[in-house]
GUBA-153702 format. One record per residue: residue number from 1; x, y, z of N, C-alpha, C in turn; residue in one letter. Coordinates in nm, 4 decimals, decimal comma. Layout:
  resi      n_px      n_py      n_pz     ca_px     ca_py     ca_pz      c_px      c_py      c_pz  resn
   NUM         X         Y         Z         X         Y         Z         X         Y         Z     A
...
END
This chain:
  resi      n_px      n_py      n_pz     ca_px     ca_py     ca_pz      c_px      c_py      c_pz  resn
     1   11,9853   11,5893    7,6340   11,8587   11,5556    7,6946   11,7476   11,6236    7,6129     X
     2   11,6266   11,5252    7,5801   11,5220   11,5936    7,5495   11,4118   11,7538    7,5876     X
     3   11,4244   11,7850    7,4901   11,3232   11,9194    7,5432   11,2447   11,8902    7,6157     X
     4   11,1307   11,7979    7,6098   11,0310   11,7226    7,6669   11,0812   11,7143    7,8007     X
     5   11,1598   11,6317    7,7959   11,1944   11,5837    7,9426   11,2402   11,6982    8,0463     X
     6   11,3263   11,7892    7,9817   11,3617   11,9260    8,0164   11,1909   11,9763    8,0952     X
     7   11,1747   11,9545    8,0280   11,0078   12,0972    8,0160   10,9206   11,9746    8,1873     X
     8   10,9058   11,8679    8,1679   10,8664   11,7764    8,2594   10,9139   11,8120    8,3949     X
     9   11,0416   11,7946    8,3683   11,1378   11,8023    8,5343   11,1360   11,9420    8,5691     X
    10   11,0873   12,0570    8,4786   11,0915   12,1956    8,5105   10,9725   12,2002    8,6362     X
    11   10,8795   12,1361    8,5117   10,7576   12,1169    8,6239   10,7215   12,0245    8,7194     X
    12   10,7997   11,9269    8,7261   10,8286   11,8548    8,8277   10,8439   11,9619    8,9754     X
    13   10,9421   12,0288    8,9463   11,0424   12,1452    9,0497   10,9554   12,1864    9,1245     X
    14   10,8891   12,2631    8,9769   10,8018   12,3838    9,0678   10,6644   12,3109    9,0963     X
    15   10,6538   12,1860    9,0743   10,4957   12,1883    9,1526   10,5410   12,0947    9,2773     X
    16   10,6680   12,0293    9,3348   10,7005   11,9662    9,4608   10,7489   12,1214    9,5163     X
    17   10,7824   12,2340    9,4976   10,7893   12,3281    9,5933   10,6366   12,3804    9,5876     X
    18   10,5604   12,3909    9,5608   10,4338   12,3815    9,6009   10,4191   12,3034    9,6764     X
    19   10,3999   12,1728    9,6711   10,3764   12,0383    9,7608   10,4421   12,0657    9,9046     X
    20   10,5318   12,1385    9,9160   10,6243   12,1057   10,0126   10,5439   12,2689   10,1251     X
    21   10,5593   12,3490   10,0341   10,4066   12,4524   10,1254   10,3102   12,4030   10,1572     X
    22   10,2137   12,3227   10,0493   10,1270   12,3346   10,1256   10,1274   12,1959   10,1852     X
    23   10,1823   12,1402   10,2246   10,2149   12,0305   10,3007   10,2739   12,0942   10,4665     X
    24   10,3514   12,2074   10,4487   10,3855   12,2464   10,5800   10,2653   12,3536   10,6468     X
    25   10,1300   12,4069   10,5010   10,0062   12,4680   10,5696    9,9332   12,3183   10,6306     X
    26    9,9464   12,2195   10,5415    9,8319   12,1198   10,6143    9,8963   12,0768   10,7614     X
    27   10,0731   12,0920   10,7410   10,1111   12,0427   10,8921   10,0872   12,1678   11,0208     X
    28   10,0959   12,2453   10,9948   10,0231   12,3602   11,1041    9,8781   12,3583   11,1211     X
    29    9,7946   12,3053   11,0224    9,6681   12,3753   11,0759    9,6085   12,2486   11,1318     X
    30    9,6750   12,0984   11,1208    9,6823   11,9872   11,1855    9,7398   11,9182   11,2347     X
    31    9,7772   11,9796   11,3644    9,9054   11,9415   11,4448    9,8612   11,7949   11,5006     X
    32    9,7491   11,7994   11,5586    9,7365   11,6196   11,5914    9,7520   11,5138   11,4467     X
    33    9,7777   11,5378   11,3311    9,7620   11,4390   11,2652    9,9438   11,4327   11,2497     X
    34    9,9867   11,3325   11,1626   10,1105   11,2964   11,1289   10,1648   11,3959   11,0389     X
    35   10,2459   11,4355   10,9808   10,2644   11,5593   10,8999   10,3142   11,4553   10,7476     X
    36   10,2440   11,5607   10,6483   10,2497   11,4344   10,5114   10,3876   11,3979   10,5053     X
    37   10,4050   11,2953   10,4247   10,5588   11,2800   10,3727   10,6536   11,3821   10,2665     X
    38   10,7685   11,3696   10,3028   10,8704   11,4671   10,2179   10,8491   11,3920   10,0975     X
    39   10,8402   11,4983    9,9708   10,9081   11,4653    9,8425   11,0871   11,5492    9,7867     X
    40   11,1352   11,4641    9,7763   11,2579   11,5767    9,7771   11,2504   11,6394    9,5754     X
    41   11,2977   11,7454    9,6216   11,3001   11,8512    9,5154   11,4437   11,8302    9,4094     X
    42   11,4228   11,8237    9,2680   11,5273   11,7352    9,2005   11,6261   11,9116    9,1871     X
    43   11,7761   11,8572    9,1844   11,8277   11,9957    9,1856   11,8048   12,0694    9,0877     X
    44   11,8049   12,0354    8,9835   11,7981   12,1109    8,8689   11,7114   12,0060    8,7230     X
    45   11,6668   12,0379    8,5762   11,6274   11,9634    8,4788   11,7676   11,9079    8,4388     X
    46   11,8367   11,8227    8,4715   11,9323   11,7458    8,3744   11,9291   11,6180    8,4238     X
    47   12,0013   11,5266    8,3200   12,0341   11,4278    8,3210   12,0480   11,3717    8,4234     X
    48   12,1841   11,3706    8,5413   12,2059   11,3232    8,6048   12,1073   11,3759    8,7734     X
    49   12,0531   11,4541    8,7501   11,9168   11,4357    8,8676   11,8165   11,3506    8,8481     X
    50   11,8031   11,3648    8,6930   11,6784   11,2455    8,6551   11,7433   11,0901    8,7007     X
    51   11,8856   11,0600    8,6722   11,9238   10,9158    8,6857   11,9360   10,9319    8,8226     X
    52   11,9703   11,0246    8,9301   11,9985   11,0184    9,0506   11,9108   10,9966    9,1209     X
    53   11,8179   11,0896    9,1095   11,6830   11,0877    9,2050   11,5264   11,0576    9,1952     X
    54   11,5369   11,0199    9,0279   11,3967   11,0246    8,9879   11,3004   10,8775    9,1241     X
    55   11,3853   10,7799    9,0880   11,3293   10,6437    9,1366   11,2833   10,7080    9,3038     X
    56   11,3294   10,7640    9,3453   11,2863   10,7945    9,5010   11,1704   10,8823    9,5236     X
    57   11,1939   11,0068    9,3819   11,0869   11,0835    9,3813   10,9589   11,0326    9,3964     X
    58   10,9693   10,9206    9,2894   10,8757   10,8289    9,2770   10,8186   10,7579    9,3672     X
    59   10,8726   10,6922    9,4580   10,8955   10,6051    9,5587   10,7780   10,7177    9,7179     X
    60   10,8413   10,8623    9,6867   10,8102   10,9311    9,7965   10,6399   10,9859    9,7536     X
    61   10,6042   10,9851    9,6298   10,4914   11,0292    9,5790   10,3724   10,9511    9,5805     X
    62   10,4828   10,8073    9,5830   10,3519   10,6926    9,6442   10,2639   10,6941    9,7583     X
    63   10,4016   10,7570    9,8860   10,3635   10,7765    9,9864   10,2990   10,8867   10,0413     X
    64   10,2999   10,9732    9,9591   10,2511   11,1172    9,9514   10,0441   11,0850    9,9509     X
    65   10,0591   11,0041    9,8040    9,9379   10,9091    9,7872    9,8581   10,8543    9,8740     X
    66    9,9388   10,7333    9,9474    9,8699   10,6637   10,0408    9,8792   10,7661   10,1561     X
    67    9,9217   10,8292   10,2104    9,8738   10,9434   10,2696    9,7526   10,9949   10,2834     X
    68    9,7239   11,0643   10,1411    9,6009   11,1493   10,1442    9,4705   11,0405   10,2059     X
    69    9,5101   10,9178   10,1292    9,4272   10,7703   10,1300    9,3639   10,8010   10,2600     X
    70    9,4525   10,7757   10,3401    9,4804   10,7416   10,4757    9,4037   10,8566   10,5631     X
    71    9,4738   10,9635   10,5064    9,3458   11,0976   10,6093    9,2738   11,1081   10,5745     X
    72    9,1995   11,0979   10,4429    9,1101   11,1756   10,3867    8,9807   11,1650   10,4862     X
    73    8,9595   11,0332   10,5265    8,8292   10,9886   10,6080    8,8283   11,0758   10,7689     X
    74    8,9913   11,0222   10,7965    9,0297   11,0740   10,9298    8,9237   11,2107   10,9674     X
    75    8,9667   11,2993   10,8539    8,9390   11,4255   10,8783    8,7764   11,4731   10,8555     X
    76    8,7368   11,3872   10,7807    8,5987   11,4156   10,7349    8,6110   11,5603   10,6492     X
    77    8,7163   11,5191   10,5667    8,6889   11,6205   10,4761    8,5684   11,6162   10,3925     X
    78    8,4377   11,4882   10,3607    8,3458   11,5198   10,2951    8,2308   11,6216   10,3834     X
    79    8,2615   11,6293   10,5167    8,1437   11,6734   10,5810    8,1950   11,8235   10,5761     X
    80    8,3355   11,8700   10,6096    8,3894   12,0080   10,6244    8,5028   11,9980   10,4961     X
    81    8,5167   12,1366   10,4301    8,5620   12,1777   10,3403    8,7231   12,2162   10,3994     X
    82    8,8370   12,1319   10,3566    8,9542   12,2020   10,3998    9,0511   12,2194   10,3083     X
    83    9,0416   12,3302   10,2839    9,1716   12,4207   10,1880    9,2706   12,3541   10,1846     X
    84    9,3476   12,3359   10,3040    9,5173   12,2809   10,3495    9,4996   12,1677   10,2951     X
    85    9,3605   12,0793   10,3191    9,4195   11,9147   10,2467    9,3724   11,9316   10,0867     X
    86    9,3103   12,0323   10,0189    9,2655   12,0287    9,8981    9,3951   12,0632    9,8083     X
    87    9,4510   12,1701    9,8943    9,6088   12,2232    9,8085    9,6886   12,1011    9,7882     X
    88    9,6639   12,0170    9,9271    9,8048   11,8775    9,8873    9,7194   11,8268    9,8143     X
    89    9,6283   11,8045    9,8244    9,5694   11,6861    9,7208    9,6008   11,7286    9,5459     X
    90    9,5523   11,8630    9,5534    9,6036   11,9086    9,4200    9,7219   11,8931    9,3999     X
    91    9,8153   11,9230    9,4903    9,9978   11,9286    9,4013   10,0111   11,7931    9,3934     X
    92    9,9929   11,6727    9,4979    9,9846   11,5646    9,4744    9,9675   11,4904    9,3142     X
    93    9,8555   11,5327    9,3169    9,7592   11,5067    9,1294    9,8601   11,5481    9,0867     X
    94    9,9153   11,6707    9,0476    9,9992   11,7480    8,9480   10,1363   11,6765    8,9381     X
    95   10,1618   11,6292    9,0195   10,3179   11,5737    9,0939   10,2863   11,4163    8,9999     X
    96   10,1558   11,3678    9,0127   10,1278   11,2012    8,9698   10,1483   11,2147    8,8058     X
    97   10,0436   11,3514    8,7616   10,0270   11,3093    8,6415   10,1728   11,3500    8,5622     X
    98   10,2839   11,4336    8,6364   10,3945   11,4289    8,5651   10,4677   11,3422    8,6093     X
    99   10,4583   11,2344    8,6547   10,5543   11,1222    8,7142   10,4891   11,0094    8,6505     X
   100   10,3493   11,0428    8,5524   10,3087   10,9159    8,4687   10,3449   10,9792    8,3331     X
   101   10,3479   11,1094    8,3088   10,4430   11,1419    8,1649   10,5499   11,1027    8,1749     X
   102   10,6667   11,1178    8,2668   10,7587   11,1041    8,2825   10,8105   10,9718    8,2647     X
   103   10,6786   10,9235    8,3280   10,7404   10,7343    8,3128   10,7443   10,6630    8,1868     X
   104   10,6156   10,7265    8,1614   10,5854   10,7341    7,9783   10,6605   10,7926    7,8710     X
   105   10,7789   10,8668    7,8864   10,8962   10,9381    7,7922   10,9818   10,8258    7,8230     X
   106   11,0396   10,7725    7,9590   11,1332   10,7102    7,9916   11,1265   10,5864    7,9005     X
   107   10,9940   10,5664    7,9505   10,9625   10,3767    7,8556   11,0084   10,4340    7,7236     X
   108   10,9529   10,4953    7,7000   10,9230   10,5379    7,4839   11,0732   10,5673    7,4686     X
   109   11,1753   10,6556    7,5303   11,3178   10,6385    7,5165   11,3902   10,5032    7,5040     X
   110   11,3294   10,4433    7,6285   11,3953   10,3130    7,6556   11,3818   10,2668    7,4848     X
   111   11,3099   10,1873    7,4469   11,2201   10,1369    7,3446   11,2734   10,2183    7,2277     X
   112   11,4407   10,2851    7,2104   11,3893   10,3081    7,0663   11,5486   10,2850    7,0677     X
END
């Protein structure tokens, strides 16, 4: 397996165990809303987690997405400033833009 890809899924790891905190701060400090969706955490950088689980990761990050979509108004986060949804929103981002590298190594592998 590529270094690259190695180095990707490292950070894949550690920024969905982020996600998954502050996803359980945004679910405490907003108990009336729905609690975000799970992303599951790949076991380790190899091969067969990437072929096992990547497509769902994916699948769950969408929903992670339309999520934020979905509260952002709910909450009026433009009128009040909230930490708990700024942290998901950030790991979110971090989680997208390595799941569009990622998709982008996969293609460029595919392709050679």
């Amino acid at each position: 397996m590529e270094v690259r890809i190695v180095r990707l899924l490292g950070s894949v790891i550690t920024t969905t165990t982020a996600y998954t905190l502050a996803r359980l701060e945004f679910a405490l400090k907003h108990p009336e809303l729905p609690a975000p969706p799970l992303i599951d955490r790949l076991a380790d950088a190899s091969e067969f987690s990437l072929q096992d689980s990547w497509n769902r990761v994916e699948r769950q990050l969408e929903d992670a997405r339309a999520f934020l979509i979905a509260h952002d108004d709910v909450r009026r986060k433009r009128a009040v400033y909230d930490p708990s949804f700024a942290w998901l929103q950030r790991t979110v981002r971090e989680l997208d833009q390595y799941a569009r590298a990622m998709r982008w190594v996969l293609t460029v592998e595919d392709g050679r």
